[in-house]
C-alpha positions in Angstrom: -43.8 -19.8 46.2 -40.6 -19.0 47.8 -39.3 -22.8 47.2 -40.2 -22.5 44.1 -38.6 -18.8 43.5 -35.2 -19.8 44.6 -34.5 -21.7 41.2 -34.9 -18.7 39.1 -33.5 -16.3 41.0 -30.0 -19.3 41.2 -31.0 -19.6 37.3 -30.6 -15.9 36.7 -27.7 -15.5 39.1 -26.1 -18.1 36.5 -26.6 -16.7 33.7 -25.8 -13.4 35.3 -22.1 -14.8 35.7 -21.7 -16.7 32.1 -22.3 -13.7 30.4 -19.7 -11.5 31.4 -17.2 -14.8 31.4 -17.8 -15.5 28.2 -17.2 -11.7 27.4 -14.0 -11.6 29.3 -12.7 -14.8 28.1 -13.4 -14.2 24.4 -12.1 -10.3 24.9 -13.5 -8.6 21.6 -12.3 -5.2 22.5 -9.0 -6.6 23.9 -9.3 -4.8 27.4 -9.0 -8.5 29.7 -5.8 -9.4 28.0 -7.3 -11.5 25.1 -6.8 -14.7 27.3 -8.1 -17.2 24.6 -7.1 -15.4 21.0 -4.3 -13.3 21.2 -5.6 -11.0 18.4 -4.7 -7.7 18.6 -5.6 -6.4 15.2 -9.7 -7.7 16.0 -9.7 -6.1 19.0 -8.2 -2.6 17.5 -10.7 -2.9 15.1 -13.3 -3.4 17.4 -12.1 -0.1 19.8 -8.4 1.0 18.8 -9.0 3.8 21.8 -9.4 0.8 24.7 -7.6 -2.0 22.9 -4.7 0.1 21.7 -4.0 1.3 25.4 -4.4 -2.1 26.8 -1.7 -3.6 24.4 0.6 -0.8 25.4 0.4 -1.4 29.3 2.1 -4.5 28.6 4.1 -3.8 25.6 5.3 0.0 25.8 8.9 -0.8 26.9 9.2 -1.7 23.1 8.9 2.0 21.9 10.6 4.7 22.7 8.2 7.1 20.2 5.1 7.5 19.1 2.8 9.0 16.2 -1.0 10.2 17.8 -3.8 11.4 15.4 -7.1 10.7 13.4 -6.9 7.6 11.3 -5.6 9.5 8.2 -2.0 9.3 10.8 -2.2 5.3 9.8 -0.5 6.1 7.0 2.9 6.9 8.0 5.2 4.3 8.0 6.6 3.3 11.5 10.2 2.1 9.9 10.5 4.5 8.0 10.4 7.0 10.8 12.7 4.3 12.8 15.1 5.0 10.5 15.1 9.0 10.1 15.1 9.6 14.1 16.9 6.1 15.1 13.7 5.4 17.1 11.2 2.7 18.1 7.7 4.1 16.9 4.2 2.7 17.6 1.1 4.2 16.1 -1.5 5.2 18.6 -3.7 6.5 15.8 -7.9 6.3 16.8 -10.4 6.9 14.6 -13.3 9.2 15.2 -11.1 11.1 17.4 -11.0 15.0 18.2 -8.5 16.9 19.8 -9.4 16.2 23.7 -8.6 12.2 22.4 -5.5 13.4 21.1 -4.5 15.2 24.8 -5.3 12.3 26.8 -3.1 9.9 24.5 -0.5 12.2 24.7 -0.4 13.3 28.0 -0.9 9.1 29.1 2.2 8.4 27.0 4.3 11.4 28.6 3.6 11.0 32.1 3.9 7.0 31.8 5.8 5.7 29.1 9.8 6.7 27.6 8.9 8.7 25.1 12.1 10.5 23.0 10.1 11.9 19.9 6.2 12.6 19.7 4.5 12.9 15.9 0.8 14.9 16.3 -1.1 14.1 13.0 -3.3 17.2 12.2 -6.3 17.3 10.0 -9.0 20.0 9.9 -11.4 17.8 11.3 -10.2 18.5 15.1 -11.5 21.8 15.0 -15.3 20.3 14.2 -16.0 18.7 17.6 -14.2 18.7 21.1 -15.2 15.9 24.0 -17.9 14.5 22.7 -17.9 11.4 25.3 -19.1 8.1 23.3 -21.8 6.4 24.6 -21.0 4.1 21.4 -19.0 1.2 23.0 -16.9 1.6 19.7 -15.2 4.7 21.5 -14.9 4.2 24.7 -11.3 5.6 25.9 -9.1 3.6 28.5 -9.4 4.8 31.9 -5.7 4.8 32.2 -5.8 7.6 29.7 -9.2 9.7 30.3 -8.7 9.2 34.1 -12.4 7.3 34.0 -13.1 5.4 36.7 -12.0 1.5 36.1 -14.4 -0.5 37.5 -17.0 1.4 35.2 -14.9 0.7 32.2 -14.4 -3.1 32.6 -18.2 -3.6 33.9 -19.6 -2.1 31.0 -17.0 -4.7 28.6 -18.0 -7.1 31.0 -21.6 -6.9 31.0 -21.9 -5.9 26.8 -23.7 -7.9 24.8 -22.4 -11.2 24.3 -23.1 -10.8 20.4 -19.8 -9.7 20.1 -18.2 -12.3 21.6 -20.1 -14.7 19.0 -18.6 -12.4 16.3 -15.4 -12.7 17.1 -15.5 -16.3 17.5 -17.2 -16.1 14.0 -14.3 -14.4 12.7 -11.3 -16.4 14.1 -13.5 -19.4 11.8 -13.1 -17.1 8.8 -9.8 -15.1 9.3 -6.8 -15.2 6.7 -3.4 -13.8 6.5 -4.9 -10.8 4.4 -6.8 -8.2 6.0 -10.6 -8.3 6.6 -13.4 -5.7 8.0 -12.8 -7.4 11.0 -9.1 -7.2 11.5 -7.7 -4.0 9.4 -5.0 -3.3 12.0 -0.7 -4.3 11.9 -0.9 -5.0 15.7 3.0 -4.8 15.7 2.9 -0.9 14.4 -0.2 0.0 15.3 -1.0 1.3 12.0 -4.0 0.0 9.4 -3.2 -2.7 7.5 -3.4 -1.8 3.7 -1.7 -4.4 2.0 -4.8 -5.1 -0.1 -5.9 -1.7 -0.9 -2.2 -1.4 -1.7 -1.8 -3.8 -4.3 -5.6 -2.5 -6.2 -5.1 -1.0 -10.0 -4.4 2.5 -9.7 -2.6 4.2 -12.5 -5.4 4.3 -15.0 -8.0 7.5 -13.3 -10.8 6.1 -15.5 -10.2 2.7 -13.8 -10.1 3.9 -10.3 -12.6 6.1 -10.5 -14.9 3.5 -11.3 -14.2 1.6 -9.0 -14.0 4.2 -6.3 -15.6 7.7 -7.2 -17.9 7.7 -4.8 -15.3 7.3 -1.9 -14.0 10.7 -3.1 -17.2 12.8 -2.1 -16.8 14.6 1.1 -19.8 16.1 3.1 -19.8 18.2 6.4 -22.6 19.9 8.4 -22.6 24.1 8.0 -21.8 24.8 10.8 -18.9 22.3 11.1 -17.2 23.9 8.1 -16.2 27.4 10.4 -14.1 25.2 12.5 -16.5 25.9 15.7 -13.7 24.5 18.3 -10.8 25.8 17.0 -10.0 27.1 20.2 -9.9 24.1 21.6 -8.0 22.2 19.4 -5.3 25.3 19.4 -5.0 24.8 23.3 -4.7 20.8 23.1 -1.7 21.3 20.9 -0.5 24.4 23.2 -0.6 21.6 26.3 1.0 19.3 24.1 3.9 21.3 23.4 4.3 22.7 26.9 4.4 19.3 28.1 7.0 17.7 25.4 8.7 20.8 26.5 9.0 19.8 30.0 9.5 16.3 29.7 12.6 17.0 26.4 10.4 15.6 24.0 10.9 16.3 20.2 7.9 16.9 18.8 6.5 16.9 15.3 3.4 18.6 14.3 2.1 17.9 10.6 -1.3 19.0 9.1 -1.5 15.9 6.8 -1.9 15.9 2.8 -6.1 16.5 2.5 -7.8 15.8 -0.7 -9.7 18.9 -2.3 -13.2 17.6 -1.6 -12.3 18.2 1.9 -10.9 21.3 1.2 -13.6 22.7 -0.8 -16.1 21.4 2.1 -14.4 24.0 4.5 -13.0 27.3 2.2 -10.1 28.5 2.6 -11.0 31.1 4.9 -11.4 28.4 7.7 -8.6 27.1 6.3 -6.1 30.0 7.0 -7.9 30.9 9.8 -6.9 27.4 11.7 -2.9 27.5 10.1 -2.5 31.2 11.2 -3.6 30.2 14.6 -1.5 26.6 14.7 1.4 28.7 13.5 1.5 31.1 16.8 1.7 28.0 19.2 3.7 25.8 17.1 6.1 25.2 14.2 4.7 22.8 12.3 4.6 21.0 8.3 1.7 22.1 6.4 1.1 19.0 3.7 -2.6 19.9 3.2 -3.3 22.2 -0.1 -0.7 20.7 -2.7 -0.8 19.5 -6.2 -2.0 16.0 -4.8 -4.8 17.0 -3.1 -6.1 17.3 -7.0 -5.7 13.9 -7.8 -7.8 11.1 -6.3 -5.0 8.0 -7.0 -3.0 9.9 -3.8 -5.5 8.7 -1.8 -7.5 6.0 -0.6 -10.9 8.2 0.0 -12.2 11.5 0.6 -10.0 11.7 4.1 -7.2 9.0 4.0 -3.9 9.5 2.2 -2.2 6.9 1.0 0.9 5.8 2.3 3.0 6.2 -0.2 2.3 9.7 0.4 3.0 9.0 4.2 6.5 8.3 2.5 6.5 11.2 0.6 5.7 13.6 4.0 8.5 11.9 6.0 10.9 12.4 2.7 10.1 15.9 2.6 10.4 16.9 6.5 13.9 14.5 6.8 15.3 15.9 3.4 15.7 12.3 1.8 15.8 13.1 -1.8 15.7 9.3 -2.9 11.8 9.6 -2.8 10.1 11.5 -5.1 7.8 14.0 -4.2 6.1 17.3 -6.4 7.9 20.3 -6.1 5.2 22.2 -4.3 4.7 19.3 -1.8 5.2 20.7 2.0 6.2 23.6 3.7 7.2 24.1 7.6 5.5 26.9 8.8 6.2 29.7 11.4 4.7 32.1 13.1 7.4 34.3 11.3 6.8 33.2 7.6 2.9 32.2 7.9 1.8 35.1 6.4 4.2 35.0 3.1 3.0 31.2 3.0 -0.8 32.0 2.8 -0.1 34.2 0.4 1.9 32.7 -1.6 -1.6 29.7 -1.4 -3.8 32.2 -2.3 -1.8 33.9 -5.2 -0.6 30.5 -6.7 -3.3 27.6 -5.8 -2.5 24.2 -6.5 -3.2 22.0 -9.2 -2.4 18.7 -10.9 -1.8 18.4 -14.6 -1.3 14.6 -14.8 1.3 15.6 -17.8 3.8 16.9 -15.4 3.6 13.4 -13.8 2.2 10.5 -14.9 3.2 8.4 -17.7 0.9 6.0 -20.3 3.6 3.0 -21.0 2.1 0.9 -23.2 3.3 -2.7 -22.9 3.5 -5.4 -25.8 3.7 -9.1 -25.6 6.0 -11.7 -27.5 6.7 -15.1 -27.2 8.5 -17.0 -29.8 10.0 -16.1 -32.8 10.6 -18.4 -35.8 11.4 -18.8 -39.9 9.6 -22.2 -40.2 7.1 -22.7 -36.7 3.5 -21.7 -36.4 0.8 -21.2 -33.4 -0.6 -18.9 -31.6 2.5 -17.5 -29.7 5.1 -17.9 -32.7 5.9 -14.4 -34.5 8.1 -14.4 -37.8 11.4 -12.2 -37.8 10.1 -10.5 -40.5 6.7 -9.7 -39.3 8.9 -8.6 -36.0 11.1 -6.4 -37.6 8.2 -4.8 -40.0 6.3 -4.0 -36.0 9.3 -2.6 -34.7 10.0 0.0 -38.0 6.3 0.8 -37.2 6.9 1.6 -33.7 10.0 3.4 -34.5 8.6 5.7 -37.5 5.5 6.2 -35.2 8.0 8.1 -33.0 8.0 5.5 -30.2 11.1 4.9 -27.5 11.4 1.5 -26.3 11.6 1.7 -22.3 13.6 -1.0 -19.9 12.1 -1.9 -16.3 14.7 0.3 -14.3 13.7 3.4 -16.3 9.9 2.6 -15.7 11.1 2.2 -11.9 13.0 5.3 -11.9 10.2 7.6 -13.0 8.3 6.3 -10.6 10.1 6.1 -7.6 12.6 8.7 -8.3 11.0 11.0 -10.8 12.8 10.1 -13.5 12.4 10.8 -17.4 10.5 9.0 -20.1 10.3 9.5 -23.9 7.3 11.0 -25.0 5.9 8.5 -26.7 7.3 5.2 -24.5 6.6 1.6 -24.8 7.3 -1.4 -23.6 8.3 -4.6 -25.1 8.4 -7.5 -23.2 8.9 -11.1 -24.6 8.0 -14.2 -22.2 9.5 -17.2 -21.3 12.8 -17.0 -22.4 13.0 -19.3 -25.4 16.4 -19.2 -27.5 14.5 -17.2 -30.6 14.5 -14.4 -28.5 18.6 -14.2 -28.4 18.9 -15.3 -31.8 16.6 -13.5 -33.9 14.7 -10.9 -31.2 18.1 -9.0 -30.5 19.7 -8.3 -33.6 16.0 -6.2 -34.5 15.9 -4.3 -31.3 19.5 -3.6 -31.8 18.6 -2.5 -35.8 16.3 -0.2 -34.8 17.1 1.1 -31.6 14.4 -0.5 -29.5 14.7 -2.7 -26.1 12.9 -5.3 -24.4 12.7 -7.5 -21.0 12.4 -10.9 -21.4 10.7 -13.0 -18.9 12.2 -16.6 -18.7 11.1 -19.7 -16.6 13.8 -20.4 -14.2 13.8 -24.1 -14.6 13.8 -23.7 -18.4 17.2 -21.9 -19.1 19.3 -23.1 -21.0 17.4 -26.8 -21.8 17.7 -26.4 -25.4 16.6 -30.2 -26.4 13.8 -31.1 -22.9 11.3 -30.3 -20.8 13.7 -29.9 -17.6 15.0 -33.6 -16.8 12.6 -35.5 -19.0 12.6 -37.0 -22.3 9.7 -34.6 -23.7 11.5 -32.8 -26.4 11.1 -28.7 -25.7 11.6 -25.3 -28.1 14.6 -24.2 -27.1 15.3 -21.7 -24.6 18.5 -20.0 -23.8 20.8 -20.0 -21.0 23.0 -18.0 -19.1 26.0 -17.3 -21.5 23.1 -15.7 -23.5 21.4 -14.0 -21.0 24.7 -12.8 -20.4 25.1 -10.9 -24.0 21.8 -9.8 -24.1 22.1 -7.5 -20.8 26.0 -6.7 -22.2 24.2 -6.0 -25.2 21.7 -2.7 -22.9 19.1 -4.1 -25.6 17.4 -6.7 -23.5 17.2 -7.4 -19.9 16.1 -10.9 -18.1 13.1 -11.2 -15.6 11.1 -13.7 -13.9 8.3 -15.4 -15.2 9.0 -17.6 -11.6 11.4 -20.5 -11.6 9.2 -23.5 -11.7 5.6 -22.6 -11.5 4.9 -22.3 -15.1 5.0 -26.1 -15.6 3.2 -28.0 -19.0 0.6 -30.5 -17.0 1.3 -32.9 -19.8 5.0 -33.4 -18.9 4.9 -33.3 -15.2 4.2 -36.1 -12.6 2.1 -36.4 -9.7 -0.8 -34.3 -8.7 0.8 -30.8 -7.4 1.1 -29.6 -10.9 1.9 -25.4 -10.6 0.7 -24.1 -14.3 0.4 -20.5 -12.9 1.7 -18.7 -9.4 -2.0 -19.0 -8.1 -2.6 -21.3 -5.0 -3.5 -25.3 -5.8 -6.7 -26.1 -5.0 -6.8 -26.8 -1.3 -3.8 -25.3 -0.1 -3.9 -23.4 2.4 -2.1 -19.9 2.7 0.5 -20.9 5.0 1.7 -23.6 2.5 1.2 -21.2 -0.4 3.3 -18.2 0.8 6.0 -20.9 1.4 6.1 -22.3 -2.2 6.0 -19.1 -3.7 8.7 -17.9 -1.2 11.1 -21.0 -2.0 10.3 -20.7 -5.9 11.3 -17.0 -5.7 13.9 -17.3 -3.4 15.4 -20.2 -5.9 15.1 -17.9 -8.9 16.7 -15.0 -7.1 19.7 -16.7 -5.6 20.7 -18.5 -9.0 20.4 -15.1 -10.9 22.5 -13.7 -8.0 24.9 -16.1 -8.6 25.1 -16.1 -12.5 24.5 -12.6 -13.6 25.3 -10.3 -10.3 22.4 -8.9 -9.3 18.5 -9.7 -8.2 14.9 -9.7 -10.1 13.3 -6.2 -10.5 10.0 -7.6 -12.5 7.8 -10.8 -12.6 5.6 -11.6 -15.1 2.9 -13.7 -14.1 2.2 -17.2 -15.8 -0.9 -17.4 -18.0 -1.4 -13.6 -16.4 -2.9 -15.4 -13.2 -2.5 -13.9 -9.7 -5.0 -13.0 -7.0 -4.0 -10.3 -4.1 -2.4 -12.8 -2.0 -0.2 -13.5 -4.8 0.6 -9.8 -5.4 1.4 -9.0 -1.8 3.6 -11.4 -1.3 5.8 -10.7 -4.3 5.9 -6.8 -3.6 7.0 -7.7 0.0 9.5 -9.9 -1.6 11.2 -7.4 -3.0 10.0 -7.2 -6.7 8.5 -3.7 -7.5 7.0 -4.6 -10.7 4.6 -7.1 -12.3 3.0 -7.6 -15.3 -0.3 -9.2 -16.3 -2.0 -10.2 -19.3 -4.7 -8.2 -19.2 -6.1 -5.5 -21.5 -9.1 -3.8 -19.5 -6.7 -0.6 -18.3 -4.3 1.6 -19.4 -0.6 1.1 -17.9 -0.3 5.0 -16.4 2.6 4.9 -14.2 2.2 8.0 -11.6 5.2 9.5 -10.1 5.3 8.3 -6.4 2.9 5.3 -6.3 4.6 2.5 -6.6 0.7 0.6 -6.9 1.3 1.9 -10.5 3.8 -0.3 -11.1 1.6 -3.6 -10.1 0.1 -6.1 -12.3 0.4 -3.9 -15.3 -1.7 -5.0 -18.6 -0.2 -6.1 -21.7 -1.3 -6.4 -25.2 -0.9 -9.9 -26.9 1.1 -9.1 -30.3 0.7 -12.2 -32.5 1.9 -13.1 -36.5 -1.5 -11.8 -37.4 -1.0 -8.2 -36.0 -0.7 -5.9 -38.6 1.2 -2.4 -38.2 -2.2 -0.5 -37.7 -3.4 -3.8 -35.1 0.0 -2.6 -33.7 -0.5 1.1 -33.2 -4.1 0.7 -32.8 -3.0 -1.1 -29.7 -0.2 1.6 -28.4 -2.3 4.2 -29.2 -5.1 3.3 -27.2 -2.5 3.1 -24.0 
């Protein structure tokens, strides 16, 4: 028996070692230095508590500041704050987290790291639960922060099930340069990733809603709603302070912008309560009850801002007035003045009327204009001239890009009854017949030519195929001269006619070719902007504010990359949603839907189509 023991008991002793190897070398929670991978953003997702601090024993000589909170602090930008307090900030935001995780953060940062400014993210939800331990392995805190033992910690990584280290290697099969529910961290800020929830329809309520409502509920036990361990969390800030204090640390409190399910879930009772008693230990910017918290297109869900609102906080408590924010939006509290200010809540509540900041721009679309031509894109002068008479007597304003910009990023003004005229691909009809109309009756528009095509006025670019003419600079010139019309991009060359064009990587839209990959991609839509934006640089003094996608095609890949390019608005073809532009959220401005205006639209077609938004 005992020779034949000795096999099994080597067997298990085997297995008993590849298991945690293959744990430590694959590293799903990023806690063995991710030896294989090198994938912060998986391993955050997996445990931002253990992986975060693991990343920052090798990599905190790169910051100099930091933001701690709940996961509704992802949404401050790091930059931003860079900027405002000349600083190098990292986001050591958990989720799930309560206020005992936001001491031992804290208090791991002060005694081992530089640390020159300190931002503490407050929500409500701190004063629900305090220390609950986490048996989940989800949770788990570094020892280097708790003060847990070590060789616990990595045994239980170690020794986890190996299922994770099969998902991860899953994943790296499956992962792409957008985020996915496996890798929804920036591993260079620390903060979520929310380029594609950033680039999502938004202006339209009906629209989001739909898509979204149920995000918006919010639910909390009883006895969770009377702040139970708001003692707790008052003292964790207290030990915070005393210890910035100590070590000369400016710190920032901020009870962050909460939408009014959450609100509604505790009372304001609770709710004063927890300021009046945050307002004796600290000073600190009260963001949570203001005319946002009313509307659901602020926010990503029930408990995460969006952050374009994180933009709007840091505007608010660094006095930048070049981003817009509502009037009632913030107020640093006091021990002093925290009485007037609950007051002043109670006696005034907050509310949203869309009216005072939102804006339904309804946006037309024209091609071609011509005496003698026919088709499906060509529009007569005079059927052009009758639709803008119509718009005019209707009582509608014509509305350029840069105002549509400046309403949302600025709060600026729009007529009351705006629209948007927007003529694509820049054919020579447009100069020649288009302008002197707008000019007769007071209307503008934004024309949005292929790059390749101005000024070829007999040819498809450098071929023999004979093309509809389209203007060129000189004319593009006079037309922005004129304030009537202003030039976009409809991209320089990836609006090509198959027909005309040789070999087999034929663009007809800005979507990806079939097979390419998203390195190649990005590139080719880099170089074609980049092209586009140089030469209109070089002819007309100044860069693209607006793309109009070809055949209306994009995909979020396409829209990321554009905004992060630089171009804050884009137009599609679409008709399923109303173009609402909301002041702050620049997401209104994306991929905004257009109404096709043909010869055969009559006047009523017309304000049938304006009038439905």
């Amino acid at each position: 028996m005992k020779h034949k023991t000795w096999p099994r008991v080597l067997a298990m002793l085997l297995l008993l070692g590849i298991f945690p190897a293959i744990n430590i070398l694959t590293d799903p929670f990023g806690v063995f230095g991710d030896p294989i991978f090198h994938w912060p953003s998986y391993n955050e997702t997996n445990n931002p508590r253990s992986a975060k601090i693991a990343w920052l024993a090798d990599h905190h000589q790169e910051f100099d500041s930091y933001v701690i909170g709940s996961s509704c602090a992802a949404s401050y930008n790091m930059e931003e704050l860079n900027n405002y307090l000349d600083a190098r900030f990292y986001n050591l935001f958990v989720y799930g987290s309560d206020a005992k995780d936001y001491r031992d953060l804290a208090f791991y940062l002060l005694e081992n790291c530089e640390v020159k400014n300190l931002v503490l993210n407050l929500n409500f939800n701190e004063a629900n639960t305090y220390d609950t331990g986490a048996d989940d392995i989800h949770y788990w805190m570094h020892p280097l922060a708790d003060g847990g033992s070590p060789a616990l910690f990595y045994l239980r990584y170690a020794f986890c099930s190996t299922q994770y280290a099969i998902d991860k290697i899953s994943a790296s099969f499956r992962d792409t340069d957008l985020p996915q529910v496996f890798d929804v961290f920036d591993a260079a800020t620390g903060c979520y990733d929310k380029r594609v929830r950033d680039v999502e329809r938004i202006g339209d309520p009906e629209v989001y809603q739909a898509a979204h409502g149920a995000d918006f509920q919010y639910y909390s036990p009883p006895d969770f709603t009377q702040l139970p361990y708001l003692d707790q969390c008052i003292q964790v800030v207290t030990d915070i302070r005393d210890l910035c204090r100590e070590k000369g640390v400016n710190l920032i409190v901020i009870c962050s912008p909460t939408y009014a399910s959450q609100l509604e879930a505790y009372g304001s009772e609770a709710l004063n309560r927890y300021r009046t008693a945050l307002a004796q230990v600290v000073d600190f910017w009260d963001f949570s009850c203001t005319s946002i918290s009313y509307d659901s297109r602020y926010f990503y869900d029930a408990s995460h801002f969006r952050n374009a609102v994180g933009s709007m906080v840091l505007a608010e408590i660094f006095d930048n007035n070049a981003v817009y924010r509502p009037e009632d939006f913030g107020t640093c509290v006091t021990a002093e003045n925290c009485g007037a200010y609950l007051e002043r809540l109670a006696a005034a509540p907050p509310a949203a009327d869309p009216a005072d900041y939102t804006a339904d721009v309804p946006v037309l679309m024209y091609h071609h204009f011509s005496e003698t031509e026919t088709g499906d894109t060509v529009v007569r002068p005079e059927t052009f001239d009758l639709h803008m008479k119509t718009l005019r007597d209707a009582g509608y304003q014509a509305v350029s890009v840069q105002e549509m910009i400046d309403y949302v990023y600025n709060g600026g003004s729009l007529p009351d009854k705006p629209v948007c005229i927007t003529m694509d691909d820049g054919y020579r009809s447009n100069y020649e017949l288009a302008l002197p109309i707008l000019e007769r009756y007071g209307m503008k528009a934004t024309v949005f030519a292929i790059g390749s095509s101005v000024g070829h006025d007999q040819f498809y670019k450098d071929t023999a195929y004979p093309l509809t003419p389209h203007f060129g600079y000189d004319e593009a010139r006079e037309m922005l001269a004129s304030g009537v019309m202003d030039f976009q991009s409809h991209t320089y060359d990836m609006h090509q006619w198959a027909p005309f064009e040789t070999g087999d990587a034929v663009r007809t839209s800005a979507l990806p070719l079939e097979g390419e990959s998203e390195a190649a991609y990005a590139a080719a839509l880099a170089a074609d902007m980049d092209l586009y934006e140089q030469e209109r640089l070089r002819e007309l003094g100044a860069g693209f504010q607006a793309l109009a996608y070809p055949g209306g095609y994009y995909n979020d890949l396409t829209e990321v990359l554009i905004h992060e390019a630089g171009i804050p608005v884009t137009f599609s073809i679409e008709t399923g949603a109303r173009s609402v532009l909301v002041r702050g959220l620049p997401q209104s401005l994306y991929a905004l839907c257009r109404w096709n205006v043909t010869e055969r639209t009559s006047p009523q077609d017309l304000l049938a189509m304006v009038e439905s938004k």
